[in-house]
Structure formats: C-alpha cells, structure tokens
C-alpha positions in Angstrom: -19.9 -28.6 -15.0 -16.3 -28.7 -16.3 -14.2 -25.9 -16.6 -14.2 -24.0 -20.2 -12.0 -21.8 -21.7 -13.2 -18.6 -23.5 -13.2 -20.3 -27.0 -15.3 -23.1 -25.5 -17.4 -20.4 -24.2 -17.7 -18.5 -27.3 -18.4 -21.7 -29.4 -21.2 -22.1 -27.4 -22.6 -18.9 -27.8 -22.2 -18.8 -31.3 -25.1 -21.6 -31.5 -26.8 -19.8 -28.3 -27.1 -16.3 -30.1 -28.3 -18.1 -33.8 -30.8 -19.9 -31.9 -32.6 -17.2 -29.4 -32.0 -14.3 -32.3 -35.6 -15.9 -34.0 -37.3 -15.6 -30.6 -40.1 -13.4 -30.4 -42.5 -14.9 -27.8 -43.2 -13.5 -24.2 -40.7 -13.2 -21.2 -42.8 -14.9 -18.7 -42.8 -18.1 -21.5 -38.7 -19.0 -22.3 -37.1 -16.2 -20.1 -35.8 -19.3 -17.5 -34.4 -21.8 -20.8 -32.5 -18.6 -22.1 -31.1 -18.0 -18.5 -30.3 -21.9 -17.9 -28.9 -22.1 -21.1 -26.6 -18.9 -21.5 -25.5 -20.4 -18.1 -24.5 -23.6 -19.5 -22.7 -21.6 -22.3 -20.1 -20.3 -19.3 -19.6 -23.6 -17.5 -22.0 -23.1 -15.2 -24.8 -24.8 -13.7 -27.7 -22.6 -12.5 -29.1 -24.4 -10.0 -25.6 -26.1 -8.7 -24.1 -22.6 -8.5 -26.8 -21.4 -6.3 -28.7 -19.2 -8.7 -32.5 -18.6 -7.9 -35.6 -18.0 -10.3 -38.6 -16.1 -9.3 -37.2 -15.1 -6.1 -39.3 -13.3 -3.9 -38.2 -9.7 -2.8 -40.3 -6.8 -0.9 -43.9 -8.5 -2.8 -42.1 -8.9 -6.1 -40.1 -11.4 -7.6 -37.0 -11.3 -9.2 -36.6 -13.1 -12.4 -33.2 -14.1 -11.3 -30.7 -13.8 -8.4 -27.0 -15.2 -7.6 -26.6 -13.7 -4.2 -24.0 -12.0 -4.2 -22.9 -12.1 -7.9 -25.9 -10.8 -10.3 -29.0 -9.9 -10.7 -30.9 -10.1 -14.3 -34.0 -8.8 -14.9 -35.9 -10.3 -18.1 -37.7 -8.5 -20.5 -39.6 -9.6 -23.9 -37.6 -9.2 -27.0 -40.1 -6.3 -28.2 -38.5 -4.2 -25.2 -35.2 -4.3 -26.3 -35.0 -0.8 -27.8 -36.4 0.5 -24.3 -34.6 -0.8 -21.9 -33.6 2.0 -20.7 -37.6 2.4 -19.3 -36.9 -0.6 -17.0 -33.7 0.9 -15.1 -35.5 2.2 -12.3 -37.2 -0.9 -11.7 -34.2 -3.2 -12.0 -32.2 -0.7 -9.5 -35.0 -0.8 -7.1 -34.6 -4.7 -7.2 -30.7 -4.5 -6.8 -31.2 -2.2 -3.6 -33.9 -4.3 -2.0 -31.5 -7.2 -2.3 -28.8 -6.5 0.2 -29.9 -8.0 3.2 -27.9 -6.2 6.4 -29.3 -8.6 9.1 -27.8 -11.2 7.4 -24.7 -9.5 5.9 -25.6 -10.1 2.6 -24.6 -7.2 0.1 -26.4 -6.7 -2.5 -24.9 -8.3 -6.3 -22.5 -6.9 -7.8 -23.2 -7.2 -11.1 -27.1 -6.3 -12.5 -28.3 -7.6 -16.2 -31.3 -6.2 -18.2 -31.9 -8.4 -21.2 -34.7 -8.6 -23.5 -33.5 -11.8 -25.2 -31.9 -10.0 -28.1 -30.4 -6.9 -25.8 -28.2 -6.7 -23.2 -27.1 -4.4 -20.5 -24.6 -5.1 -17.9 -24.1 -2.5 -15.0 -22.3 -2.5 -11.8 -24.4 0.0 -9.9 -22.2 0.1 -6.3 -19.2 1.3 -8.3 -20.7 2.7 -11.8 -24.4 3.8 -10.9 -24.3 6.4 -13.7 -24.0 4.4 -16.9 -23.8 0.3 -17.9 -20.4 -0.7 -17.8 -21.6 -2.7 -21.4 -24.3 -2.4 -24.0 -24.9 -4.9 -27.1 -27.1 -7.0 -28.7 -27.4 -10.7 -28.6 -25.8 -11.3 -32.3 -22.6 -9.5 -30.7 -22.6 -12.2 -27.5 -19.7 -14.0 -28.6 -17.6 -11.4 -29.2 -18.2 -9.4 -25.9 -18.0 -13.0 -24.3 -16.3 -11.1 -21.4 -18.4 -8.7 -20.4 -20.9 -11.6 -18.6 -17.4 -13.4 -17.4 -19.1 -13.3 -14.0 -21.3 -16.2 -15.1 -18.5 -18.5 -15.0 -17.4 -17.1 -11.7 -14.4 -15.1 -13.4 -13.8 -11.5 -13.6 -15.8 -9.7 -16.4 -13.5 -7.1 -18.7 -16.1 -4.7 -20.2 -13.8 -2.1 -22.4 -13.8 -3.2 -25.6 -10.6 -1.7 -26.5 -8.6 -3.6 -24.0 -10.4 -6.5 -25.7 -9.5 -5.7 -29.0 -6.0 -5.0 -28.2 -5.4 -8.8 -26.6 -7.0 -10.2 -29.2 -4.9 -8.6 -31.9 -1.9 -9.2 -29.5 -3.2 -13.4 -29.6 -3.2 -13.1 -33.4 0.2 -11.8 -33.8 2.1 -14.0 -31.5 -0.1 -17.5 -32.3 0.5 -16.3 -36.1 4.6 -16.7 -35.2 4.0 -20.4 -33.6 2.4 -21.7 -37.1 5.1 -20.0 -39.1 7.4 -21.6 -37.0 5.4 -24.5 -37.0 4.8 -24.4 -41.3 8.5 -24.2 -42.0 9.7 -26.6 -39.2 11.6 -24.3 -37.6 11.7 -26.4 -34.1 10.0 -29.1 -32.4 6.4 -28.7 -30.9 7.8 -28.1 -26.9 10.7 -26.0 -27.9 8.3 -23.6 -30.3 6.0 -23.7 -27.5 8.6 -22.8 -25.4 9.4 -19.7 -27.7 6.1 -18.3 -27.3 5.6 -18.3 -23.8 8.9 -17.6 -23.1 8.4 -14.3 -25.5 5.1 -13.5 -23.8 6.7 -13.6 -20.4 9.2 -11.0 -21.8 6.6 -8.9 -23.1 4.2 -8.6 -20.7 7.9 -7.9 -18.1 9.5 -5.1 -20.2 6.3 -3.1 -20.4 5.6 -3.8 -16.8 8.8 -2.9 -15.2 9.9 -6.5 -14.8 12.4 -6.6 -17.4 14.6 -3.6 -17.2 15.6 -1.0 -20.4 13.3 -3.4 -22.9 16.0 -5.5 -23.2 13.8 -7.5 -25.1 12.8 -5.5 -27.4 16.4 -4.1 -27.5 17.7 -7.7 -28.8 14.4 -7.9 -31.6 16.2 -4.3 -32.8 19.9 -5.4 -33.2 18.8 -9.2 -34.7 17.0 -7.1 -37.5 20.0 -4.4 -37.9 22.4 -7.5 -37.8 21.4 -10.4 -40.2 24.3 -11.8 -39.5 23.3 -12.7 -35.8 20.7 -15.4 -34.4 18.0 -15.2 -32.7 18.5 -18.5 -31.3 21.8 -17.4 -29.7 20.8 -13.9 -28.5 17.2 -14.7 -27.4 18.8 -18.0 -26.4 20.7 -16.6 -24.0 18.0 -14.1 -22.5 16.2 -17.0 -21.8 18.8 -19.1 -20.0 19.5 -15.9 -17.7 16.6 -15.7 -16.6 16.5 -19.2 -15.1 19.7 -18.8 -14.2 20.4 -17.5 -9.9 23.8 -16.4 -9.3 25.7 -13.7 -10.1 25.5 -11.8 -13.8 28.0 -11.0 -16.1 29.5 -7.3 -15.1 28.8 -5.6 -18.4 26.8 -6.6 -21.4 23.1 -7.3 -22.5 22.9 -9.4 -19.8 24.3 -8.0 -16.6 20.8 -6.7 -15.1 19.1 -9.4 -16.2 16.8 -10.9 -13.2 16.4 -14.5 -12.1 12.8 -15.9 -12.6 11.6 -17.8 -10.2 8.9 -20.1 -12.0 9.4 -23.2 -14.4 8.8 -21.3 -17.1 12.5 -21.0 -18.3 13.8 -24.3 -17.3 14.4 -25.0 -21.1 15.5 -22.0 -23.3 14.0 -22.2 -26.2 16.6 -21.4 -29.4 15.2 -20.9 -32.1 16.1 -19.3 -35.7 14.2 -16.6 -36.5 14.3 -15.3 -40.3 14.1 -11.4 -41.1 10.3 -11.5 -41.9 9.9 -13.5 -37.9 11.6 -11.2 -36.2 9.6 -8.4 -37.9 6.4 -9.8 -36.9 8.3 -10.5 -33.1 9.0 -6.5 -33.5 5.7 -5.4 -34.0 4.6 -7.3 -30.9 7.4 -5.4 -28.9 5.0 -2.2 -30.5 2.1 -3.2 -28.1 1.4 -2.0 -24.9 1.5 -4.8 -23.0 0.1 -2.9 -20.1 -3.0 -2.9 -22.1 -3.4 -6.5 -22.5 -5.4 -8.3 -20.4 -3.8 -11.7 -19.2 -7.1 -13.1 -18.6 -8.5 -13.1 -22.5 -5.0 -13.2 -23.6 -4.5 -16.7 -21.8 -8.2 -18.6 -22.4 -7.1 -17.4 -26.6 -4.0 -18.4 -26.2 -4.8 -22.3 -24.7 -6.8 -22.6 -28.1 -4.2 -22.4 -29.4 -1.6 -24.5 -27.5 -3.9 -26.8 -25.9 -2.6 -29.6 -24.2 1.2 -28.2 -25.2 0.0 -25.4 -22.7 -0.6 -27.5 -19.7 2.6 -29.7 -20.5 4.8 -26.8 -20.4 3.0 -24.9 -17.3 3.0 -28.1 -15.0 -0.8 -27.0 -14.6 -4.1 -26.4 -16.4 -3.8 -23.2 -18.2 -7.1 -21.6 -16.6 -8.7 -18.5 -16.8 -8.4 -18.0 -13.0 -4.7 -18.2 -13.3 -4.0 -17.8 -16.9 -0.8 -15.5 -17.4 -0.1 -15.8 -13.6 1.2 -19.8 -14.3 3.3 -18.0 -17.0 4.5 -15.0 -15.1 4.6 -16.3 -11.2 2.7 -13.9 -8.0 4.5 -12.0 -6.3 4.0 -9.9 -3.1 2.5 -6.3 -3.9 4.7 -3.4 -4.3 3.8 -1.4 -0.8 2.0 1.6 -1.0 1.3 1.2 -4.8 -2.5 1.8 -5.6 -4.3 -1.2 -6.8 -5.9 0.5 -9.6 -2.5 1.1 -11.4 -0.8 -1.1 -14.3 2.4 -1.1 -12.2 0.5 -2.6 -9.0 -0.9 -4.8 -11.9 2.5 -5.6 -13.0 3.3 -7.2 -9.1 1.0 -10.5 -9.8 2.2 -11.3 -12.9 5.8 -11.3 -12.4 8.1 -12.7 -9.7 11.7 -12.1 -10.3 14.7 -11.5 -7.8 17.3 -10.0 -9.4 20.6 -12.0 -8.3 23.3 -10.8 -6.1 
C-alpha cells in the first residue's frame, strides 16, 4: 500500500472504530477482518508485510505474528473488562516466539484486544505494566500508540501527544491568519512556518543559542514600531548564510544551517495579536514535542506546499528531520536524553 500520513491514518480509524464498536460476535468468527482491516487503516498490507494468522507455536497457535514486530492476541468483545486474565497467556506466547537457532528475537511489541479494548505492551523493555490502555472509541486519538503497524515508531505517553498536538494548533492557526488577511503569498507563508518551527524546535534544543528567537518575538511586542519581517527576516537569512557574522549584535552567534530550508527568508509582517500567538509558541517546550506527530499533523496542513518547500515527501519516517537536517551524535551523550535527541534534528556549523 501507499504511504499515509497520521490524518490519513486517523480518518480511517474514525470509520474503523464506528464500525467494529457494534460488534458483539465471537473471536474465533471476525477476529482476522478486524486485524486485516485495522492494518489497512496504517498503510499496511497484512499479508505483503509478512504478518501470519494462526501461527503455530509450542501446540498453540497464535492469532497473529509479525516476526519480529508484534504479537496480538484476540479476544471476544465480552472479555474486554478482563484482559488482564489473559496476560499470562499472551506473555507465554511472546516468550515462546523467539527463536535462538534461528536468531529470531522475539516481537517487540505484544497486543491484547478484545475488539473494543486494547492493550499495547513492550515486555523486553517494560514487562511490569502496558506501555498503553484504551478502548476502541479512543483509537483515533491514541493513533500512535499502534504506530508499529505502519512500520514507524509508536509514542505511547499521552502527554507528549497532547503537547504536539496543541503545539500543531497554535502554529497551523498563525498560517490561516496569515493566510485570512493576505498577509503573504502561499510559499513565503509556508516558508514562515517552517522556518519558525526550525527555530523552535533549535532554541529549546541547544541549536539556536540564548533563544534568540524567542528574544526577537519579546522586543517586536515591546517595540511596535519594529517588523517582524525585518527582524525575523534577518534571522532567517543568517542562517543560510556561511561566512563570517557580524561582531556584535542579535546576530553575531547566529549559526549557518546547512539544509534548504532557509534558502528563501521568509518576511513577513506580523501584527501585535500574531506575534502574541508566535509568543506563546516560544512558551512550549519544544523538547517535549515529538517531531514525528508534529510532522504527519503538520503535512495536513501544508500538503503539497510541504513537499514543495522540503525538496521531498514530508514523511513520518523523516518528518522534522527534512526540516531540521541529521547530524552526527554528540559523543558520549546518552541516547535516552532530549539533548542527544536534539543531534538528529539539527545540523548547524557555526561559521568561522
């Protein structure tokens, strides 16, 4: 199948979750249509992708297995308050699937669902609790905790969730003021936003030094008088720029980007009530926001505009990463940590 962003995704399980909310029938009868078809709601076929039904395991048979990925054991919807009675028999599945002969570890990911009840664990690292618990009417907002399905990486806290998703509202909100008063062309608005995202996702991530961002968003609300499009102009156009910076001012530690990304500087006029919703942005953690959602939300918005300005599809495998170019890793940082985060979605060298 094609490649879906996470509205796409969602959209689809919007119809998926009305429709299999009704069912009240057996496992053994519909539990493979609901499999096939919440896999066809990520992108993904079931059978392409190597996915096996009624796989055969130590005289039992497992109602589903993506070596490798997942493991989901089926129940009938009249177990879905008890699911926590079927534990021990899903685990006992998960450990009988690694396969050391072969060098095949067992999945990473195991899935108890009784149609209108889901739990998602990840016993190797988290054997002590599911990483995520809800019920199928809730699907399509948790659409990330069974991100494995489309071969993507799952984000179970529902705080970091919320957080992007408020931080999508906020800046997408901007780009159709911008948009309703005709502040700037389609590709230089676009331009604005990701250009501010860059800078947002940088400053809280040590790739943009002193907030300087957010430190130009202050004085352009304490000064009226000045313009965004000239301040943030400029920001911008250093941060394409190599060479040597300016020896004192706003400006002088600004870092060179490498990345297309500032190849045209968006200026743009803010009024008073913009650059307060551009300040509360700044207000965000941005450390906290997780570039995968924040990306798949952020293409629904931009769409095609989004692949025009990137020079490539605006995925969820890449997402801010085609905003905010790799980098190598910062050595010795632990790969648990924001700032070891911060090294793949930034690559700046600051000028000599």
């Amino acid at each position: 199948m094609g490649e879906v962003t996470g509205e796409d995704i969602k959209r689809r399980l919007v119809d998926f979750a009305r429709k299999w909310s009704l069912y009240e029938g057996s496992e053994r009868a519909e539990a493979q249509t609901f499999l096939n078809e919440l896999f066809a709601c990520y992108g993904t076929d079931r059978q392409e992708a190597g996915a096996r039904f009624e796989d055969p395991h130590s005289g039992k048979f497992l109602d589903l297995i993506w070596p490798r990925r997942c493991l989901i054991e089926m129940k009938r919807p009249s177990e879905a308050t008890r699911l926590e009675a079927h534990r021990p028999q899903a685990f006992s599945y998960w450990r009988n699937a690694s396969d050391a002969t072969h060098n095949m570890p067992a999945p990473r990911f195991v899935v108890l669902c009784a149609f209108r009840r889901f739990e998602v664990w990840e016993p190797g690292a988290y054997p002590s609790e599911p990483r995520a618990e809800f019920d199928l009417v809730n699907l399509p907002e948790r659409v990330d905790a069974l991100m494995f399905l489309a071969e993507r990486e799952p984000v179970f806290l529902e705080s970091q969730e919320a957080v992007t998703r408020q931080a999508v509202s906020l800046m997408t909100g901007l780009y159709h003021q911008l948009g309703d008063r005709l502040a700037a062309t389609p590709d230089v608005r676009r331009n604005f936003l990701l250009q501010s995202v860059w800078c947002l996702f940088a400053e809280d991530l040590g790739q943009l030094e002193g907030h300087l961002f957010t430190r130009i968003v202050d004085q352009l609300i304490e000064a009226p008088q000045r313009s965004s499009a000239d301040d943030l102009g400029q920001l911008f156009a250093w941060l394409n720029r190599p060479g040597p910076r300016p020896a004192g001012g706003l400006y002088a530690d600004t870092r060179y980007v490498n990345g297309a990304l500032f190849e045209e500087p968006a200026e743009i006029h803010l009024t008073s009530d913009e650059l307060l919703v551009l300040r509360l942005a700044c207000e965000y953690d941005w450390r906290k926001v997780e570039p995968h959602i924040f990306g798949s939300l952020l293409q629904g918005t931009l769409g095609a505009e989004a692949q025009h300005a990137l020079g490539a599809h605006y995925t969820h495998e890449v997402d801010i990463q085609k905003v905010i170019k790799p980098s190598t890793s910062t050595p010795g940082a632990s790969a648990s940590t924001p700032r070891r985060r911060a090294t793949t979605y930034a690559s700046c060298s600051t000028s000599s």
